[in-house]
Every structure is written in C-alpha cells, then in structure tokens.
Phi, psi and omega in degrees: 000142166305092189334190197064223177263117187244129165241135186312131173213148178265045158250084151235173185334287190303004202239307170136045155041217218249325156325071194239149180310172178284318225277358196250006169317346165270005198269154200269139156253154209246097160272144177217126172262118202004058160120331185257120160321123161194135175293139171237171200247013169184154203271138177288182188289120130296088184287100161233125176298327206192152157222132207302140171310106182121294211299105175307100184116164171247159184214154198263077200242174187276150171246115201259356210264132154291146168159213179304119172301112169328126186116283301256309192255032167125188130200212185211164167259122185233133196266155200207070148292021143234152216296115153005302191271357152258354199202009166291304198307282168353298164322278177312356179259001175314299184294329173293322206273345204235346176044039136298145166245127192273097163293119196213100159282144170225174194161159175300125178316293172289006186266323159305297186315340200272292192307322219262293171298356184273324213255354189018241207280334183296353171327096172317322186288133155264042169169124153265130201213080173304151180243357150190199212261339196282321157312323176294315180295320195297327174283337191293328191294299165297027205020028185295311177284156174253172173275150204258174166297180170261347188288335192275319196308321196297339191291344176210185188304148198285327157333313268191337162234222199236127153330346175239316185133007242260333193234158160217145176300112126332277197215168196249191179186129179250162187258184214182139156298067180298071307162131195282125185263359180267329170261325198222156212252140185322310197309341174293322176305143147302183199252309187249148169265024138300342197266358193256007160281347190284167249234315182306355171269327204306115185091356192247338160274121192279108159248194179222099178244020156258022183267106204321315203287327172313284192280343153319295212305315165304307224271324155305313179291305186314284174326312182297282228240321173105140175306353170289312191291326180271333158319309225276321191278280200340319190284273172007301188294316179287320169285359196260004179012092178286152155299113151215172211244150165318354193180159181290310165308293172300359203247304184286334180276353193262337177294316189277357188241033177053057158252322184227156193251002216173135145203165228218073200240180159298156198295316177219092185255020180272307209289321202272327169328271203320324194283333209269315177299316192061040143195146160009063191241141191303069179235167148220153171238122172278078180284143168252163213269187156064030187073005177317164192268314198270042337116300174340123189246099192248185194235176183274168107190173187273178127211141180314104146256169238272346177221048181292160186230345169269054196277358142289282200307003177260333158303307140328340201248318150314313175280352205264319164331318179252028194255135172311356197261318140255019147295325162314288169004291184269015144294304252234294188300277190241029173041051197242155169293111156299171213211022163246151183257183190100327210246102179271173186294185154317160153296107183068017168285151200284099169329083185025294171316315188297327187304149185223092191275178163267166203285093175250158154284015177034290156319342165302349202257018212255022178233082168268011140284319165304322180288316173287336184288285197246044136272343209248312182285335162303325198070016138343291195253000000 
C-alpha cells in the first residue's frame, strides 16, 4: 500500500462496496497519518495530487505523469459518498487530465447529505458525488443544488437526472435477484418480487436490509405501492426467514458457492464476485419484469451546489463524469451501467433499455427516515 494518508473502510468488494445505512452515521472511523492511528468522529479531506493505479485508498505523493501540473487551474471540493476504493484512481485521472486539484470527503452518502444541510451556506463543498438519487433529491428539496447546463443534462436519458435540472446520473445500477444456477432454473424465478413471500422460498433467500441499496429499493416501493403494501412484503418476507448478510458481496458469493439459493443485490456483485474470486461461478441475475418495485434502476450522481466557491471546476469534475473516459470506467471497473450512449456495458449484462423498471421519480427516494421508522417497526433492522 501506498505511504501517506489512508482511510480504513469495511466496504470492501465482499463487505458490501460504498452502499451503507442511515442508521450507522455515527460510527467512528479509524485514520492513520503516516503511520499513526488516531480517531475521528467523521473522514477528513483526502488532499491528492495523484492515486497510485491500483492501490486501495488514496495516498498523497506528487504525479509525476506529464500534462497540466496539478493545482496549475484551480481546484474543488468534493463530499464522495462513494467509496475511495472505487473511484481514487478516477479521481486522480481527473487531476491528470485538467490539472484541477481535487479535495475529497469521502464518507456514508446520507451522512455527507446530512453534513452539507448542518454546514449551510458555510459549506466548504462545491460538488457531492452521490451513491444514489435519493440524497441528491434531499438537498434538492432544501434548495442546496443550482441547476446544471442543459448541454451536460442533455448528455444521458432525462429518467437518470432531476426533473428541474438540479442533479444528474454518472452511471446506473439494478436491483436484481442473484441466484444459483446449478440449484434453480430462470424459469424458477417469479416475475415480480412481492412473489418471494410465497412459503416455497422459505431458508432459501439471502437480503442486506442495513444495506443503503436495500433501502432505495424500499424506499421506491413505498412510493410506488404505499406502505401498507410494503409492510405487508416485509412481514411476509420474515416469515420466510431470510438469511442475512452483511454486505452484498458475502451475500452473492454464499449465492454461488451453494450456501443460498437467491439473494437480493445489486446486478453488479455477479461480476465483481466472480473478478475477486478469479473464477467462474454458478450466479445468474435474475430482472424482474413488468415496472416490478424490484426492477429498480437507481443511479450514482452529482449535484453543484447553490454556494460552490469553485463553480468552473465543479462544472469541469462533472463533465469530466460523462465524459467518455469514465464512463468507460464504470463499465469496465465497477460493472456499473453507463448512462451516455454510445459506451458499452459489461459482457452479457441485460441492456439498460431492456430492463423494465418502474416509472420513478428518482428524487422521490429521498425519505430514508420513513423507510428506516419501518424496517425498524417490522424489525427487519
């Protein structure tokens, strides 16, 4: 690993990536500055000129790469509620390509959205780089975002940004059934997921339900079918006593290695498994159909905010997102849908079009206190 500053994190592939609950905002993190441990009660700026290629964590060394000397046009601050270990490299071709130098909190999506209305107008960030649409909607709600151009919005489908303009997707991600294909045949999957109450699943499905991806996914359903209807699948859902697991990842690899027959992740922990592993495994994802709640196509994205003091270069650090070079990235990197056209997916992933999500608003998803009061009232959390 790569001297300097490093942050500890349990999102690793297997643990259950950049997607973490509301309910763990308090939790302490462990930093270590050259070498020495000392706690914070929330992760400080990662100042990096560069992040060595590969290297888990960012580390603060000089970029050594020709082009624009890093600093030389300024730079910005950016709130990350994605993860370090998916998006440092990124970062750094950032800085490389634009010789902006990028300042990067990184941090639980709603605990930066949460920091960002605490800090109001006094906010250090010019750009939040959301891990889903529902945080985005919340600031949007609190008049915190400015409206973006229309030449970056016009750049991905209008489903995938905020309806005023306020926010926009990077790269997308479905939920999906994930399933052993050595126990059970496609035709065995239901259509809808509400169908997974039924007594014949019962012992054989795996959730993450402290898991952020989880609770969109709730947090959609609700919205969609009302709460009466989701209580009624949670409860359902309980009787059929699901496994659960800590992460998404430890959730898909127990799917492939015949420990669970189902399990109820994002589309790609097949792919990120199966790279971890360095091998082959009996997974398939199973979408379900018809505008189904679990179908849900949510998204990655930014938004400016309304007191950015770096408001070129957070416009640059956006467009640089749709930008062909990471849009590969999250094809290629993190097996994530690009949301530009033109960029293709992963190998065999179901195409974007093809997926039959439900008519959502994205921005809708922003009430993950009502969704944590009842998972919490079901006893799901």
């Amino acid at each position: 690993m790569s001297s300097g500053v490093h942050y500890l994190s349990d999102e690793s592939p297997l643990v259950g990536r950049e997607e973490r609950s509301a309910s763990r905002l308090s939790r302490r993190r462990v930093v270590f500055v050259g070498g020495l441990a000392m706690v914070a009660s929330a992760v400080p700026f990662a100042k990096a000129s560069a992040t060595t290629k590969g290297a888990v964590g960012t580390a603060t060394i000089e970029d050594e790469d020709s082009g624009t000397p890093v600093g030389q046009n300024g730079e910005v601050v950016i709130y990350s509620g994605r993860n370090e270990n998916l998006i440092g490299e990124l970062i750094a071709d950032f800085q490389r390509d634009t010789g902006i130098k990028a300042e990067v909190r990184y941090g639980d999506t709603a605990e930066l959205a949460a920091t960002i209305l605490d800090e109001g107008d006094n906010s250090p960030a010019d750009l939040f780089f959301s891990q889903d649409a529902g945080a985005l909607g919340a600031l949007a709600k609190e008049n915190r975002l400015q409206k973006l151009s229309d030449d970056l919005l016009n750049l991905v489908d209008p489903r995938f940004r905020s309806d005023d303009g306020l926010w926009i997707g990077a790269s997308g991600r479905a939920r999906v059934a994930v399933y052993n294909t050595d126990m059970l045949k496609p035709e065995d999957l239901p259509d809808s997921v509400l169908d997974l109450t039924d007594s014949k699943w019962k012992g054989r499905i795996g959730w993450v339900p402290t898991n952020g991806s989880f609770q969109a996914f709730i947090t959609a359903f609700r919205t969609l079918q009302g709460d009466d209807v989701v209580r009624d699948w949670l409860q359902g859902m309980l009787e059929n006593e699901p496994a659960v697991f800590d992460g998404n990842g430890a959730l898909t690899l127990a799917v492939g290695n015949g420990e669970m027959e189902v399990g109820l992740v994002n589309h790609y922990y097949m792919y990120e498994v199966q790279a971890e592993e360095g091998k082959t495994l009996p997974l398939a994802n199973h979408f379900f159909t018809a505008g189904d709640p679990g179908a849900l196509v949510n998204v990655a994205g930014v938004g400016i905010l309304n007191t950015a003091k770096n408001l070129t270069q957070a416009h640059a650090f956006a467009q640089f997102l749709l930008g062909e070079e990471a849009q590969e990235y999250f094809a290629e990197r993190t097996f994530e849908y690009p949301l530009v056209a033109g960029i293709e997916t992963a190998p065999g992933l179901v195409p974007l079009a093809d997926i039959q999500s439900p008519e959502i608003d994205l921005s809708d998803l922003s009430d993950l206190q009502g969704t944590l009061q009842l998972l919490a009232e079901v006893g799901v959390v």
